[in-house]
N, C-alpha and C positions, 0 to 999 in steps of 0.2 A: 838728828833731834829725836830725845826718846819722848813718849807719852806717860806719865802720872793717871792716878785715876782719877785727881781733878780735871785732867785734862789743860793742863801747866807745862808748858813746853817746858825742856830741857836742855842747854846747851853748851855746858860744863862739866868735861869729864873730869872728875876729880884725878889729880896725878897725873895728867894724860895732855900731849898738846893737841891742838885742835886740828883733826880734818877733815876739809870738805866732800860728801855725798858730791860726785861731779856724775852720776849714770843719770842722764833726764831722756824723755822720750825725744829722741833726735830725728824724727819723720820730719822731711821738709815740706812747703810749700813750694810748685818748681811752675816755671813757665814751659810746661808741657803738658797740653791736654790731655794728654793719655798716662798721665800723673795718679799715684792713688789720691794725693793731692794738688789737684790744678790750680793754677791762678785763678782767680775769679772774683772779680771786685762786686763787695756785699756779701759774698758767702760767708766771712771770718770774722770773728770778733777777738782784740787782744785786751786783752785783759789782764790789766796793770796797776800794783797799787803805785800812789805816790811816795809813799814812805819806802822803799825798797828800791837801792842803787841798780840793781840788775834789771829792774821795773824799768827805771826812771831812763835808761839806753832809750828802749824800747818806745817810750812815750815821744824825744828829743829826735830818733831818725825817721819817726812817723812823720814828726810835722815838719822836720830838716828836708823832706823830701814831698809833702805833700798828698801825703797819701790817707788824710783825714777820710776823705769819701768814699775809698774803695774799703778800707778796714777799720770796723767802729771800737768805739775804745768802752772797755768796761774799769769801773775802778773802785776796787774794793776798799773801804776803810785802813787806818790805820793800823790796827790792831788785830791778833788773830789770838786763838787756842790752837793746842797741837793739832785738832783737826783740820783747820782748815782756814783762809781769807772768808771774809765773808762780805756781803754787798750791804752793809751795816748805813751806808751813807745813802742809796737808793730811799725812794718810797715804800714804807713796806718791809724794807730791807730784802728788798730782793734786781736780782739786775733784771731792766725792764727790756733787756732783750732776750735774755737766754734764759728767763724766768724760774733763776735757780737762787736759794740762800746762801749757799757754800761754793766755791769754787772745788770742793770735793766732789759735788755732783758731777761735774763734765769726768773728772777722771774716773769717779768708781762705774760712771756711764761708758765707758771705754773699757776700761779693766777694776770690773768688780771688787777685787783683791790686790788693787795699786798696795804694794808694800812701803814706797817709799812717802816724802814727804813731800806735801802739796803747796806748790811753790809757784810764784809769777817771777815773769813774764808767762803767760800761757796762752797759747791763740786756743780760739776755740770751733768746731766747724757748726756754726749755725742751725744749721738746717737736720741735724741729727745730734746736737748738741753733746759731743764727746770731744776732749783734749784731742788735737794733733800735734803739738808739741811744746815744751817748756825749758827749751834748752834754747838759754838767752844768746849765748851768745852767734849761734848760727840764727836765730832768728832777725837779725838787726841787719845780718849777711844778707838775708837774702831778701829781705823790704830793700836792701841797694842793688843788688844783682838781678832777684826773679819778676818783680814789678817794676820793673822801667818805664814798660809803658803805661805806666799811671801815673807816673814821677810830675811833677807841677813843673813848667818851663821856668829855667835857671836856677833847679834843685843843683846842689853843689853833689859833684862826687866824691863818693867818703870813700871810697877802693882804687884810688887809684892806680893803676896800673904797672906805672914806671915806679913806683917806690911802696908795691905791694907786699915785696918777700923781706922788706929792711920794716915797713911798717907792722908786719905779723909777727916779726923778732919784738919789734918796740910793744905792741900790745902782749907777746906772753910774759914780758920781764913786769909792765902793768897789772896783769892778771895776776901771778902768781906771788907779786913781793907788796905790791899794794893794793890793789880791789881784796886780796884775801887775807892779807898780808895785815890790814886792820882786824879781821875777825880771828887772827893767830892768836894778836896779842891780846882782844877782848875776852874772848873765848878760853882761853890755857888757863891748863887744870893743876900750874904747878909754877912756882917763883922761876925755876929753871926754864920751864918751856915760853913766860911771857918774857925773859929779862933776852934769851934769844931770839923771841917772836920782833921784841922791840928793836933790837939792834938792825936785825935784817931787814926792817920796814924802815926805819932812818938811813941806812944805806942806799936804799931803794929812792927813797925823794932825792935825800944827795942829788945822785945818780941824774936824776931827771930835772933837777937845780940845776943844776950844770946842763942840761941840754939846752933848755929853756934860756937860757942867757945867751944864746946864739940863732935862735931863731922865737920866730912870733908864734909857730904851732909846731905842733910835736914833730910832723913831717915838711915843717916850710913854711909856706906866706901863707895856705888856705888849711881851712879847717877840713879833717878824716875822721873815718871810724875810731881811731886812736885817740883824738882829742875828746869826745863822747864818751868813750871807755875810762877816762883818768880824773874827768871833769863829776864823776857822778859819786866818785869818791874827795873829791877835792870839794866840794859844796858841803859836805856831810861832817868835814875832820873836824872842826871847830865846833860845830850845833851838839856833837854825839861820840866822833870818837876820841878826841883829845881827854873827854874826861870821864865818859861814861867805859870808852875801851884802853882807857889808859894810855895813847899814844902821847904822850905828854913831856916829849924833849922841847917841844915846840909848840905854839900853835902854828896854822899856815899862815896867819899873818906875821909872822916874822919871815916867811920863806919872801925874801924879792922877787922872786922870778915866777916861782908856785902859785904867788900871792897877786903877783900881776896878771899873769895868763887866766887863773882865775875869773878873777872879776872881766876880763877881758869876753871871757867863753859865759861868763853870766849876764853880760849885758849886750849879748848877741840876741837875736831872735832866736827863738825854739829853743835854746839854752835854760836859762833865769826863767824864764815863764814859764817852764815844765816844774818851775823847783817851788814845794813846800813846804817850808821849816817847820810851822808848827806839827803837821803833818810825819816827818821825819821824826824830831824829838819825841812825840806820844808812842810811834813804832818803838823804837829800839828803850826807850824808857819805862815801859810800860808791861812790853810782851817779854822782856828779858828779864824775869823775875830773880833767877838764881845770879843775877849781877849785882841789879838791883833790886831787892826785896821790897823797898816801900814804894817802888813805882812812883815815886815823886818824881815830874816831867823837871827840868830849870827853865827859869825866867828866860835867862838870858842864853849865848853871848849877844851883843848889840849887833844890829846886822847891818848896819847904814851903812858901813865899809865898802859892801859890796856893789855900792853905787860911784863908788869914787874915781878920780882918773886912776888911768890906768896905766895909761903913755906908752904903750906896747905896740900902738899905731905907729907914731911916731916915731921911737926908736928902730921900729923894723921896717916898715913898711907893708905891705902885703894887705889883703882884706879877707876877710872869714871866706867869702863866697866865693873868692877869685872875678871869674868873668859872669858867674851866675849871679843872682839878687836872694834876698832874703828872704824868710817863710811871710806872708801878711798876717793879719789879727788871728789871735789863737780864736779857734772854733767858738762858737757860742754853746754854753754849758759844758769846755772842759777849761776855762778859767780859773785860776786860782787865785782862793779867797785872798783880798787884798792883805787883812791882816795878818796872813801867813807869810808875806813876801816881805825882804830887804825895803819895802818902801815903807811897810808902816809904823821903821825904826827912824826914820830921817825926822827932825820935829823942823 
């Protein structure tokens, strides 16, 4: 992403296809006290917006696992400028823990001269209020691995063990052909590089159409880190990229399998209730100016869909949690607004 001097992100190279900045501060959080960063329930604040897939992981294995009370959640608005998230929806517009406007401050608090671009998911260390990392996808690793024991009794395992090294196969062909694999085709700076961006992200669903017609989750009867990782883009194709990034062979509601597992993973606990559509649409609608230039959010699509059966019970059998149970009522005050959910399209 470059910077204008309005301070108008950028995210189209002209003639050029798109790729991703992947260097994030990778420092973990580890269950070992003699850690530069130890566990410590209450010292961490994650900080995530809703409108952002790599966010929205982050929010889904928080409460997948229960871990609402040891790591507070901050959540910055919709919308950003090339500098920075900002806590726009706070009081004030400021987060009322880490008492900062920008989520730029944790990082230039850390490294004054952070060159790259300030992005969530981002934990933050409370108590000295500097970034410890924004590299999502180890982050969501180790909320399952480094905090277990704060996991809530009958958190589901999302690593499991026996089908780790086939699920880390399934999640890089996710990563690579679809989580980025939409911002190919959105993003390219050239008819050649989106009409190949498109083909190789249709290949990709394919691909995974076909898996999905043989079982209820991507690894089996119970829901993994894998399902979390494919579902955060699969909530999003239809609201934003089907037409805002052109992925547009399909919407997912043609996908049978896509389209069932889907709403399946949405109307699980800690799934659907982390998702906010209008939230989403104003993101990618608004801050992607050089896509869209008039920033006009759409109405639509209708979302009542995602309330529908499903039958993916049925046909498969298996249950999201396996032998464990479900997350209870999402926290009070990280609710989302009703009118932003699949419910307040159903009349």
């Amino acid at each position: 992403m470059s910077e204008t001097t309005d301070h108008t992100p950028s995210y189209v190279t002209e003639g050029a296809a798109f790729n991703r900045d992947t260097n994030y501060i990778d420092d973990r959080i580890l269950n070992d006290p003699n850690a530069q960063w130890p566990v410590e329930p209450g010292r961490y604040r994650l900080v995530a917006a809703r409108a952002c897939p790599w966010a929205n992981r982050t929010i889904i294995v928080r409460r997948l696992l229960g871990l609402e009370d040891v790591i507070s959640l901050g959540m910055p608005g919709p919308t950003h400028d090339a500098r920075s998230w900002t806590f726009d929806l706070d009081p004030g517009g400021v987060d009322p823990v880490l008492g900062i406007e920008r989520l730029q401050q944790a990082f230039f608090a850390r490294y004054p001269d952070y060159p790259r671009g300030i992005t969530v998911p981002a934990v933050v260390d409370v108590p000295t209020g500097v970034v410890v990392t924004n590299d999502f996808p180890q982050i969501t690793e180790d909320f399952s691995t480094q905090w277990t024991e704060y996991h809530r009794e009958g958190a589901p395992n999302l690593w499991p063990e026996e089908s780790r090294e086939e699920m880390e196969k399934v999640m890089r062909h996710i990563y690579t052909e679809i989580n980025n694999g939409v911002y190919r085709c959105g993003f390219a700076g050239s008819q050649d590089a989106y009409e190949a961006a498109f083909d190789r992200l249709f290949n990709a669903l394919d691909i995974v159409e076909d898996r999905l017609s043989r079982s209820r989750f991507l690894m089996g009867e119970t829901i993994t880190e894998a399902d979390v990782r494919l579902f955060t883009t699969l909530v999003r194709f239809d609201p934003v990229y089907f037409g805002h990034f052109k992925c547009n062979r399909q919407p997912l509601t043609a996908f049978e399998n896509l389209w069932g597992y889907a709403r399946d993973l949405y109307q699980t606990p800690g799934f659907g209730d982390t998702v906010d559509f209008e939230q989403i649409k104003q993101h990618y609608y608004i801050v992607h100016q050089d896509v869209n230039p008039t920033q006009i959010v759409p109405k639509g699509p209708d979302l009542s869909g995602w309330l529908s059966d499903h039958g993916r019970d049925r046909k498969f059998g298996g249950s999201p949690f396996g032998e464990g149970t479900a997350p209870g009522p999402v926290e009070p005050g990280e609710e989302v607004t009703p009118a932003h959910t699949a419910t307040a399209w159903v009349s």
